[in-house]
N, C-alpha and C positions, 0 to 999 in steps of 0.2 A: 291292208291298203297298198295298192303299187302304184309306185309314182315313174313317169319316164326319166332315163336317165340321158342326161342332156352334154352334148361336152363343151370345150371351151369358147366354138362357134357359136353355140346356141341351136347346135342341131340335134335331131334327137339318133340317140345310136344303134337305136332299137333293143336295147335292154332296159327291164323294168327293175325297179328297187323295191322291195317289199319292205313297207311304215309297219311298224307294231302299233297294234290297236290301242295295247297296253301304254303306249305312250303318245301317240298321235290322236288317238282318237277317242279319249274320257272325254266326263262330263266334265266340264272346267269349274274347279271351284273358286270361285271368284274370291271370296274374303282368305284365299289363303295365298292369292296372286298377291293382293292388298299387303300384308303381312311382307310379303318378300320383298315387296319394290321397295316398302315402307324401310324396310330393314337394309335394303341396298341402298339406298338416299342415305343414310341416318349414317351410315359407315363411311358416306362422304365428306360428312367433317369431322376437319382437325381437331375443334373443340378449342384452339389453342388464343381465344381472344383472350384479353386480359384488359382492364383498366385500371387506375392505380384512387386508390382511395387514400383520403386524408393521411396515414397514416403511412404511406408510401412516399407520400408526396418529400422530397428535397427541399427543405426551408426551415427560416427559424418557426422555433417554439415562441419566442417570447408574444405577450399579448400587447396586442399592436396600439391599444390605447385607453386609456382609465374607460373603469367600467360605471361613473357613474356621470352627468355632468353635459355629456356632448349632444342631446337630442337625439340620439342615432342608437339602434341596436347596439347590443355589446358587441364584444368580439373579442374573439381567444386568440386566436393565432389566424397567420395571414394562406394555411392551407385548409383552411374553412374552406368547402364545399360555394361556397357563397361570392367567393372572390375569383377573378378572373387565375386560374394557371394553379387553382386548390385543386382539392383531391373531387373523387366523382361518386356522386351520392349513389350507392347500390347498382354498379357498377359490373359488367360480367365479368367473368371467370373462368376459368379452364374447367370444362365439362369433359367426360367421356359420354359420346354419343349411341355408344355402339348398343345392338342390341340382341339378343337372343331367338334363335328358334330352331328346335328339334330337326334332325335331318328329314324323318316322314315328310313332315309339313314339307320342306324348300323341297326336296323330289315330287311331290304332289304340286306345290306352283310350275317348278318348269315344265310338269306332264302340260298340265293345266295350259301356258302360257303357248307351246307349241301346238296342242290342241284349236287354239283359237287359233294358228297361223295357220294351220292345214285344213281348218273351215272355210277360209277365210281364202283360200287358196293362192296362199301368198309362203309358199314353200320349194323349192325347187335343188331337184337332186341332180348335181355334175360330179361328172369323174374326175378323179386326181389329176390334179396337174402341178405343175410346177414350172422356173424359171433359170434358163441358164444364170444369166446375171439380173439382179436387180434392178428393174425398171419402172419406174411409173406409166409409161408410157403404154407398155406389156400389158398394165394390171387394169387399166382404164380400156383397152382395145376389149379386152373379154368382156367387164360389165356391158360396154356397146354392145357386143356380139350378144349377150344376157338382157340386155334392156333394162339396165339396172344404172346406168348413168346419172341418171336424173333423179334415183329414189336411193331412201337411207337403207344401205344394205347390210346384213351380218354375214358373212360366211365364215363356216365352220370345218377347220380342219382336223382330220385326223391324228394326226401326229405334227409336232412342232415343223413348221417349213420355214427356212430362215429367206428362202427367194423371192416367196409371196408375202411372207409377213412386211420384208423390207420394200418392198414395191408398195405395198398400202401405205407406208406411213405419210407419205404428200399427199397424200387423196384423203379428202375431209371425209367424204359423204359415205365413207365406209369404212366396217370395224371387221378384224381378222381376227381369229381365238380360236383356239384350239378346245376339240369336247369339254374337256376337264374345266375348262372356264365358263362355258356356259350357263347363264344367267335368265333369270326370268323378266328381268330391268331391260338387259340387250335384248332378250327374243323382241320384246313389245315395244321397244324403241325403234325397230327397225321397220320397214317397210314391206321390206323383201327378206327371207332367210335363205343363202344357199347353204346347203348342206354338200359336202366330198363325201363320195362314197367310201371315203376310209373311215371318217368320221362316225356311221350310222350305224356299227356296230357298238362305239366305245360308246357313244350317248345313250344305248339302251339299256346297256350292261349297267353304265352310271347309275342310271333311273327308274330299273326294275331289281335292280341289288336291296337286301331287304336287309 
């Protein structure tokens, strides 16, 4: 598959980029996208709620009033569950959330997940660039020139660029990563995927590596 290669204006430069079939263009397996995002969400939490039950709770023990006599339930102690500033009946707990999955399977989702962006044809291949200095201002003028201002975008770089990466961080509506992060959460959270043609070697080498 060849895609044209675009540069930072949005113009095209008359060079094509040639997509591997192998990863751009499967059949998408969908229940094993499912599994991945599932597993991306899941690795989002902390885990770290706590609430404190009876037994945590700070207070006396002693039992706050004869147990036979007063018309009212008994009562043991005043971090009964029952009383206002007691402990909390069945109450969460620190969980680990995380979950497991073979690397076949998450190489088969991001095939999968880019598959569906390059149907979808919501793909789009620019040449390297980069910034003298960090600017927002820089990083926002090229999605215009892309047409990407207004949609949630991913773009993918190559190799770590600390110019671009630092120029994105003010701008919400789009997320910088380098191949090796690439996700099947961000593919399909995104609108638009650009892809640096530095990038489109290391992503396939990733994702057809056996």
């Amino acid at each position: 598959m060849k895609v044209a290669v675009l540069d930072i204006t949005g113009k095209d430069t008359g060079r094509k980029a040639e997509l591997s079939d192998t990863v751009f263009g499967i059949e998408p397996n969908e229940h094993a996208v499912y599994l991945d995002v599932k597993q991306y969400l899941a690795h989002q939490r902390q885990g770290t709620h706590k609430a404190k039950e009876r037994g945590e709770i700070a207070g006396s023990t002693r039992k706050i009033k004869k147990q036979k006599g007063t018309g009212t339930a008994r009562a043991g102690s005043i971090k009964s569950p029952i009383f206002r500033g007691g402990g909390r009946i069945f109450g969460p707990r620190p969980k680990d959330y995380t979950q497991k999955l073979n690397k076949n399977l998450k190489r088969l989702a991001r095939k999968s997940a880019l598959s569906i962006k390059s149907k979808d044809k919501a793909i789009m291949v620019v040449e390297d660039f980069d910034f003298d200095t960090p600017k927002t201002k820089d990083f926002v003028n090229v999605l215009k020139s892309l047409g990407l201002e207004n949609k949630k975008s991913l773009i993918v770089l190559g190799d770590s660029n600390k110019g671009v990466y630092l120029s994105s961080r003010n701008f919400g509506g789009s997320d910088v990563i380098t191949n090796s992060e690439l996700s099947t959460y961000k593919i399909l959270n995104a609108s638009s995927v650009v892809l640096l043609e530095g990038s489109l070697e290391g992503i396939e080498s990733n994702l057809n590596n056996k």
